[in-house]
C-alpha positions as CSV (number, residue, x, y, z in Angstrom):
1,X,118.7,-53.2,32.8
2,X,118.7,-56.5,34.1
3,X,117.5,-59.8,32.4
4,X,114.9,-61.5,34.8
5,X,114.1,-65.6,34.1
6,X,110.7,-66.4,35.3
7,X,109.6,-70.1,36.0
8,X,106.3,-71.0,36.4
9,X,103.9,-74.1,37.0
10,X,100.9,-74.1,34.3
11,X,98.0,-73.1,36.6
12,X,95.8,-70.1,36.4
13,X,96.2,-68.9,40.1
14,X,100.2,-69.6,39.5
15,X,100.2,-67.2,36.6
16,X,97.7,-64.5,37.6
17,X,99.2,-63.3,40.6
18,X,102.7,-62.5,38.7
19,X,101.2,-60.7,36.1
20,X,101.0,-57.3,37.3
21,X,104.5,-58.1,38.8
22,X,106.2,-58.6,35.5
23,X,105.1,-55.4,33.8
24,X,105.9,-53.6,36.5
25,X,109.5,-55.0,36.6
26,X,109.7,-54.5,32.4
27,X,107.9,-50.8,32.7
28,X,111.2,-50.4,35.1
29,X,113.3,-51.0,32.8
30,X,113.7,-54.9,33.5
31,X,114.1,-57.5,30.7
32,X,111.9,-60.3,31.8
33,X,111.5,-63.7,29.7
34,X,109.0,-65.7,31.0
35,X,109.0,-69.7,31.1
36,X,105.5,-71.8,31.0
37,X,103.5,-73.8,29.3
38,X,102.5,-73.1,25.4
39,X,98.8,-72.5,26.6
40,X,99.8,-69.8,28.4
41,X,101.9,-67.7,25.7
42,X,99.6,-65.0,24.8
43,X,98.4,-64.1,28.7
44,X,102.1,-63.8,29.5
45,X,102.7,-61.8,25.9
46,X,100.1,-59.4,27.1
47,X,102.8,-57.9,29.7
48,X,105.0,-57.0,27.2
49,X,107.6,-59.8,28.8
50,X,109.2,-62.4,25.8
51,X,108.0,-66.1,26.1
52,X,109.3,-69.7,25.6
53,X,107.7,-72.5,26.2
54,X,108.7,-75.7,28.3
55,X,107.0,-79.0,26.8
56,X,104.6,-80.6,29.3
57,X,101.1,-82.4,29.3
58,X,98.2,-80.2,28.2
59,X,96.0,-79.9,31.8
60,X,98.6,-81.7,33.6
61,X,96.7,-81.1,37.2
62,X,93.6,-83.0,35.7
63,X,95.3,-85.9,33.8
64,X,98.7,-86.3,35.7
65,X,98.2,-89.2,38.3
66,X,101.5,-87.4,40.2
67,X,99.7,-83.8,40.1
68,X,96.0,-84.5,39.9
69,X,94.4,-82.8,43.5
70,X,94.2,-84.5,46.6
71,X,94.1,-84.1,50.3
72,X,97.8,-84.4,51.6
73,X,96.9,-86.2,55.0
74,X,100.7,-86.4,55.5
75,X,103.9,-84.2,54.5
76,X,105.6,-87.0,53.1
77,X,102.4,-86.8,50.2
78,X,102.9,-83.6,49.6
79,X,106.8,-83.7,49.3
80,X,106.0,-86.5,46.6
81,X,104.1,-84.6,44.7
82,X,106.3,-81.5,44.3
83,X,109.5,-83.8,43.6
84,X,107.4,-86.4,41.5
85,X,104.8,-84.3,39.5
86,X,106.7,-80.7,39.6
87,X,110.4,-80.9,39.8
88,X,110.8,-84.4,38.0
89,X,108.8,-83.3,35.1
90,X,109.1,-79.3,34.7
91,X,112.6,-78.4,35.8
92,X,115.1,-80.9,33.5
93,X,112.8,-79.2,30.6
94,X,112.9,-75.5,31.6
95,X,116.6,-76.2,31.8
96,X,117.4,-76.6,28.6
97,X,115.4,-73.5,27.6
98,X,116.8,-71.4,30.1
99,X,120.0,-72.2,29.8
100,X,120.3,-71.0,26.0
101,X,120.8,-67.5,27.7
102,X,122.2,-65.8,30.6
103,X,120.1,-63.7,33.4
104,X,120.5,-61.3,36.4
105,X,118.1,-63.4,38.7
106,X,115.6,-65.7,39.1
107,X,111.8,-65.7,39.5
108,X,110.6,-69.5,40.5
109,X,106.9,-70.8,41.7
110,X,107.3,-72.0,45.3
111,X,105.3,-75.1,44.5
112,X,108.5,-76.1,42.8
113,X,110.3,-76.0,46.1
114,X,113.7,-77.5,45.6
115,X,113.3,-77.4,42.3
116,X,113.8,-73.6,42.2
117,X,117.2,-74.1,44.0
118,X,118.6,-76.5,42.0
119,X,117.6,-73.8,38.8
120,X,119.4,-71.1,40.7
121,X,122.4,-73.1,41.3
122,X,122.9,-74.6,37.9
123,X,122.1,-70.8,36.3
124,X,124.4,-69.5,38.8
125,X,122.1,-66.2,39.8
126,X,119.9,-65.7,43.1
127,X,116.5,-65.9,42.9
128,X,113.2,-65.1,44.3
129,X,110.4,-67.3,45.6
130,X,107.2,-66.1,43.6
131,X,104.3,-67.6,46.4
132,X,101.0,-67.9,45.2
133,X,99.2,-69.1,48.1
134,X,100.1,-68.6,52.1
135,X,103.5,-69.1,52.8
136,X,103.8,-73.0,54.3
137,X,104.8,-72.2,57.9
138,X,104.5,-76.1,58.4
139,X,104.5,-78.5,55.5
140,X,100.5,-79.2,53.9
141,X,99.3,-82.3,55.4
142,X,101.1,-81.5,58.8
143,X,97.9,-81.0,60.7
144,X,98.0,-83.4,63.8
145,X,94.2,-84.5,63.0
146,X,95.4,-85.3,59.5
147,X,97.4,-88.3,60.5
148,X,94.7,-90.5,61.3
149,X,93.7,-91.8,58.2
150,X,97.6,-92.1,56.9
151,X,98.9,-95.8,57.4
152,X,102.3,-96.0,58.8
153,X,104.1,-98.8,56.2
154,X,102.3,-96.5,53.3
155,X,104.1,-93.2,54.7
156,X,107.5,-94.7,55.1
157,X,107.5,-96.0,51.5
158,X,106.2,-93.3,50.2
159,X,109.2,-91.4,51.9
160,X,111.9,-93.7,51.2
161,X,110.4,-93.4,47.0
162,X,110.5,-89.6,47.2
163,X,113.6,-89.4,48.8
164,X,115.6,-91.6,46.6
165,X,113.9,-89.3,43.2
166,X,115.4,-86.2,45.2
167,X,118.9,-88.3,45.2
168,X,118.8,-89.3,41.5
169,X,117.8,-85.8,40.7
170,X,120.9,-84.0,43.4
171,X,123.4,-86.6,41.0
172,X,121.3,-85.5,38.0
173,X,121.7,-81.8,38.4
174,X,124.9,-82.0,40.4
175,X,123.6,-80.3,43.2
176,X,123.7,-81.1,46.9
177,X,121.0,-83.9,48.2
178,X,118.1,-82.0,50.0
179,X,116.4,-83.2,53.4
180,X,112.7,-83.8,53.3
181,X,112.0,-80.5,54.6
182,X,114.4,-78.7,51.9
183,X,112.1,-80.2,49.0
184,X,108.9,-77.8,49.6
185,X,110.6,-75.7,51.2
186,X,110.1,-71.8,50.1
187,X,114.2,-70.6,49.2
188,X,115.5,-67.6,47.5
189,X,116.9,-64.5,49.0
190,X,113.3,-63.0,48.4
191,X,110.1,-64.5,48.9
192,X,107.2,-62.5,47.7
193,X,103.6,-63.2,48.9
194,X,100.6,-62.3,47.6
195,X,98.6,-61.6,50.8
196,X,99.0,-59.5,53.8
197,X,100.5,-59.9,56.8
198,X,96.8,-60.4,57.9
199,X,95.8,-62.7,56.5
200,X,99.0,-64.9,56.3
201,X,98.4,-67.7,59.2
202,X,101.5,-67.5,61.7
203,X,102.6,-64.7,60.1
204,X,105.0,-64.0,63.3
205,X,107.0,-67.1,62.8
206,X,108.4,-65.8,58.9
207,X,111.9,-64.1,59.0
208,X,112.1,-60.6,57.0
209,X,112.9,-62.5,53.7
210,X,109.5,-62.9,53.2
211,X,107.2,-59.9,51.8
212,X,103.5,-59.1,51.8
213,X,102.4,-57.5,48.6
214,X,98.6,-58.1,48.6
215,X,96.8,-59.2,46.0
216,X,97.8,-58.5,42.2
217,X,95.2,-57.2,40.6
218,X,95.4,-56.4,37.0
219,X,93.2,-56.3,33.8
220,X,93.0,-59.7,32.3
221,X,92.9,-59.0,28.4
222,X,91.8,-62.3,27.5
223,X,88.8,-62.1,29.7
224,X,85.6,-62.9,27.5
225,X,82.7,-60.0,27.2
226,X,80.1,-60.4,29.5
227,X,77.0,-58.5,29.3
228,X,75.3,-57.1,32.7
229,X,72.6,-55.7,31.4
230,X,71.3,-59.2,30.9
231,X,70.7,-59.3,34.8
232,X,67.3,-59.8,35.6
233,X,67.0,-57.2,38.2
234,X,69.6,-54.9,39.2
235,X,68.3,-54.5,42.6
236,X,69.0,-58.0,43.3
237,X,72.1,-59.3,45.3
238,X,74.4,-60.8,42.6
239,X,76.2,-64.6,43.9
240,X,78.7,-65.6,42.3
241,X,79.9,-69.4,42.0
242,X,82.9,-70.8,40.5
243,X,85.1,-74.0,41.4
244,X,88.6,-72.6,40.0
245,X,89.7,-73.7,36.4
246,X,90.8,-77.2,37.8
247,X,88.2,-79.0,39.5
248,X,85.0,-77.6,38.2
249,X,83.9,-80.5,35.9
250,X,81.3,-81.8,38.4
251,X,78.0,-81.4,37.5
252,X,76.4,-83.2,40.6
253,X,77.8,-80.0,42.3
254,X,76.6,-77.9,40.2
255,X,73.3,-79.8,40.4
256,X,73.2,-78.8,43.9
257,X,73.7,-75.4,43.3
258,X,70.6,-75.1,41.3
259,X,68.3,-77.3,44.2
260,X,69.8,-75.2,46.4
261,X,69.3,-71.8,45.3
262,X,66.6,-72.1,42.9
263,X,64.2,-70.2,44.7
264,X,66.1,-67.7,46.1
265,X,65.5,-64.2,44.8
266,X,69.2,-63.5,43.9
267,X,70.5,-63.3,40.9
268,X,73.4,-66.2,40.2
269,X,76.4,-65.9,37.8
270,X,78.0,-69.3,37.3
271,X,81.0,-70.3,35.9
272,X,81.5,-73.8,34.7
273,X,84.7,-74.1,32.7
274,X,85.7,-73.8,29.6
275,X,85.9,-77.9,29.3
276,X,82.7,-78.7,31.3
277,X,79.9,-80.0,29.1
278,X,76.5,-79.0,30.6
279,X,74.4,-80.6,28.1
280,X,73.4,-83.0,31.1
281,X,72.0,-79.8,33.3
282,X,70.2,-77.6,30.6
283,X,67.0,-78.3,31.4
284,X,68.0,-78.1,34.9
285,X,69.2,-74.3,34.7
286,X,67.0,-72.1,37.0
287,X,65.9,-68.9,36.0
288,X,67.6,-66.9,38.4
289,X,70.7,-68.5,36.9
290,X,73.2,-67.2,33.7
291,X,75.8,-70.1,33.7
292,X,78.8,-69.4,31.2
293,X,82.1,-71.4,30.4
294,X,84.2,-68.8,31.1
295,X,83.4,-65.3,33.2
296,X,85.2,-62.2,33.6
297,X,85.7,-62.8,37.3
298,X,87.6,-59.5,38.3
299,X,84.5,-57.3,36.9
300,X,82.1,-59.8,38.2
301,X,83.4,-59.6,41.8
302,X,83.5,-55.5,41.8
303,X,79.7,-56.3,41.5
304,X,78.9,-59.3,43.5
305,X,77.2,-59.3,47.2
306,X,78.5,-63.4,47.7
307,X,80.9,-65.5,46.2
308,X,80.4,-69.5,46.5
309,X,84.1,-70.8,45.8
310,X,86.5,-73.9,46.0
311,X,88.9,-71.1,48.7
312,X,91.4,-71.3,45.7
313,X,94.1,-68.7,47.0
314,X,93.6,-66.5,43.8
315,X,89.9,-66.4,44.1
316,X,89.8,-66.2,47.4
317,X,92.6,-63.6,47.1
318,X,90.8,-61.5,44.1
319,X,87.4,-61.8,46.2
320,X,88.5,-60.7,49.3
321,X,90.3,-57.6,47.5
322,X,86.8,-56.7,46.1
323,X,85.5,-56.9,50.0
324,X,83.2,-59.9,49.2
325,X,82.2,-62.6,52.0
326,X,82.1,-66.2,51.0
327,X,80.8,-69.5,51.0
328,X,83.8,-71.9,51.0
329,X,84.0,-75.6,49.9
330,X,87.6,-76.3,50.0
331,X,88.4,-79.8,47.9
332,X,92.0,-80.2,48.2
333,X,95.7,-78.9,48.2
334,X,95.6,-75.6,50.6
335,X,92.0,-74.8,50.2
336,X,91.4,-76.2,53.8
337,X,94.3,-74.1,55.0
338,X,93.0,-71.0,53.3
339,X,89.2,-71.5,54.0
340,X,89.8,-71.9,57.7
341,X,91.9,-69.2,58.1
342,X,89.2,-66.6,56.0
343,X,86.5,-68.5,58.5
344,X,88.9,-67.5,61.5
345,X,88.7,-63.9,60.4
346,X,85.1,-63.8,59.9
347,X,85.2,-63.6,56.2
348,X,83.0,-66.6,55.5
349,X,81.8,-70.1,56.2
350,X,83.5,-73.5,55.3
351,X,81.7,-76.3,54.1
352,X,83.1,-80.0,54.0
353,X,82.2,-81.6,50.2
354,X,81.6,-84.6,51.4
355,X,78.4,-84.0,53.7
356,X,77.0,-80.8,51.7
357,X,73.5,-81.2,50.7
358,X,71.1,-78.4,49.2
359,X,70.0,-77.6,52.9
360,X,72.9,-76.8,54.0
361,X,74.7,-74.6,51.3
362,X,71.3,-72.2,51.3
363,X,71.4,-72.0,54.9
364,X,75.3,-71.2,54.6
365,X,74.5,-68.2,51.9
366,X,71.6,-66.7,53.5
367,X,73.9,-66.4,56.4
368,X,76.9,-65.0,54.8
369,X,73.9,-62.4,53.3
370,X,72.0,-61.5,55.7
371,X,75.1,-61.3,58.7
372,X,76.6,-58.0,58.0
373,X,79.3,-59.1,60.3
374,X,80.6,-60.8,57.1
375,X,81.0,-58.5,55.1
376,X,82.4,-56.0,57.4
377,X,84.9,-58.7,57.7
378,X,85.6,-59.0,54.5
379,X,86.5,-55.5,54.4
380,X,88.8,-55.7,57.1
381,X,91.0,-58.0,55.2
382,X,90.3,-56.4,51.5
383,X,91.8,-53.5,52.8
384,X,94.3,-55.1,54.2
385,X,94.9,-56.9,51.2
386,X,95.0,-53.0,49.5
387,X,97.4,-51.1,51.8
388,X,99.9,-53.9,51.2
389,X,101.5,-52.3,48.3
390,X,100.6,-54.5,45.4
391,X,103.1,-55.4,42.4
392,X,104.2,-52.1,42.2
393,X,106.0,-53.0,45.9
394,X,107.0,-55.9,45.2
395,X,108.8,-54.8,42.0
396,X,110.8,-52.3,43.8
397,X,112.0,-54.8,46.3
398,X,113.2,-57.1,44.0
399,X,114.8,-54.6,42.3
400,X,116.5,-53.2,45.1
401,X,117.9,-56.6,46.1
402,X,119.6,-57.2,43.0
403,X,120.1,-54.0,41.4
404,X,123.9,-54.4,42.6
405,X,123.9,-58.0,40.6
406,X,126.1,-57.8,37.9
407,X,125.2,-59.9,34.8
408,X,126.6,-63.3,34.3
């Protein structure tokens, strides 16, 4: 039995995706302790692994200036924010938990980037690259359009800045200084993706270190009742709308939503967030709407005929597994990168945020609902996403790579 160390970043499509990965690993036989945020505790207790807790800000990606969402226009942005907001502040802390005990290997989230290296060095054990979105065949923000905006004296300070953190931190750590590309890049002997091959943009250009899983389905035990037989009409097409657990505090969107849709004869399921206070809307909810804090998403996508989304990777991932087309408003981070690629495929239609009115998201939804094209599509890649294996695959290649490890 080996002792696995799992490091992750506090975000719900971080987390999810490893879940069914970690039991897997402990119903082989695996020791797995499990490294996050306090909040997270009892959905990481739920797969039988043992937890400790790094210290860090409560909602860190909506109150930390260095991690709150943005578009990265520019690679050197997005290499600030993994050494700045990520490494900086999560891996001195995990650190000192983690190195109270000895493990086999390591399990790191590849939005820490370098920081999972330097973890791996100073534990001395190899690791694996845990990658919750595509894997980055070029840096985010290395579009050639995207430079356009980007002023030249505001990149090469913002380099030299980031660069000279990664230097304090290689003297910090005692580990070797990292280029600018080293810092988000994906390391570890083993990178495991949850997506296909299909799906994966430039999938041809990743050596055979990485591996396509699919997506990880499993039960979410902390998922809140949710009554379907309060549907109006169970004839109707169910749409289903939800802006991730990060950015879903606007209500002017979510006004939209309700011009836009309010006389459509669908039945919507909306998901606002837990933290979202909707007092502002309630006489603005339409009757073909049941809007809820929090919603079993996994049950509700085995039933829905639409899905109106942020193109999160885990919702878009969990959607397309369920063979359910899209309407896509990507707001930041990857989303553009994983919108355009589902749009390439057929599997739905992007949206830009900053020209969407009412008009145009109906006309967007009526398409995706009346086109069966995308929802053949959409089956194309759910299955694609289903033949990959799962977290059942993916435990037997990690354990298969270190199964000769011995323990520290």
């Amino acid at each position: 039995m080996a002792r696995v160390l799992v490091v992750n970043i506090p975000a719900e499509g971080h987390i999810n995706p490893t879940l069914g990965l970690v039991k897997q690993l402990i119903d082989c036989g695996e020791h797995v302790v499990y490294l996050c945020t306090e909040e997270y505790r009892d959905k990481v207790l739920q797969t039988g692994a043992e937890f400790r807790a790094y210290p860090f800000q409560t909602d860190p990606f909506s109150h930390d200036p260095d991690l709150k969402p943005a578009p990265y226009k520019h690679p050197s942005q997005f290499a600030n924010m993994v050494v700045r907001g990520i490494i900086q502040k999560i891996i001195p802390e995990a650190l000192k938990v983690a190195e109270q005990d000895t493990y086999n290997y390591l399990i790191f989230d590849s939005l820490m980037g370098w920081g999972g290296t330097i973890l791996a060095q100073r534990l001395g054990i190899p690791a694996v690259c845990s990658i919750a979105s595509f894997a980055f065949v070029d840096p985010l923000g290395s579009e050639q359009d995207s430079y356009e905006d980007v002023d030249g004296g505001d990149v090469e300070n913002l380099y030299a800045s980031t660069m000279e953190l990664a230097h304090q931190l290689a003297r910090q750590f005692n580990v070797p200084v990292p280029s600018i590309k080293e810092l988000t890049k994906h390391a570890g002997q083993l990178k495991i993706i949850y997506t296909s091959r299909y799906l994966q943009p430039k999938a041809d250009q990743l050596d055979e270190s990485f591996l396509f899983t699919g997506t990880s389905i499993v039960p979410r035990l902390d998922a809140p009742p949710f009554a379907f037989e309060q549907l109006l009409d169970s004839s109707r097409k169910i749409v289903y709308i939800s802006m991730g657990t990060i950015l879903n505090r606007d209500l002017a969107f979510y006004k939209l939503c309700f011009d836009a849709f309010r006389q459509l004869p669908f039945q919507f399921i909306l998901s606002s967030g837990r933290d979202t206070d909707m007092t502002p809307l309630a006489d603005c909810i339409p009757d073909n709407f049941i809007v809820r804090p929090y919603i079993p998403q996994l049950e509700v996508l085995e039933r829905a005929d639409a899905f109106v989304t942020h193109a999160g990777m885990n919702s878009v991932s969990e959607a397309l597994y369920y063979d359910v087309p899209m309407v896509m408003i990507p707001l930041t981070s990857d989303q553009p990168l994983v919108s355009n690629r589902v749009q390439e495929l057929g599997g739905g239609i992007t949206l830009k945020p900053s020209t969407l009115t009412p008009e145009d998201l109906r006309e967007a939804l009526l398409q995706i609902l009346n086109d069966r094209s995308y929802k053949q599509q959409a089956c194309t890649i759910g299955e694609s996403l289903r033949q990959a294996g799962g977290y059942v695959r993916a435990a037997d290649a990690i354990i298969r790579t270190f199964s000769t490890v011995e323990q520290k």
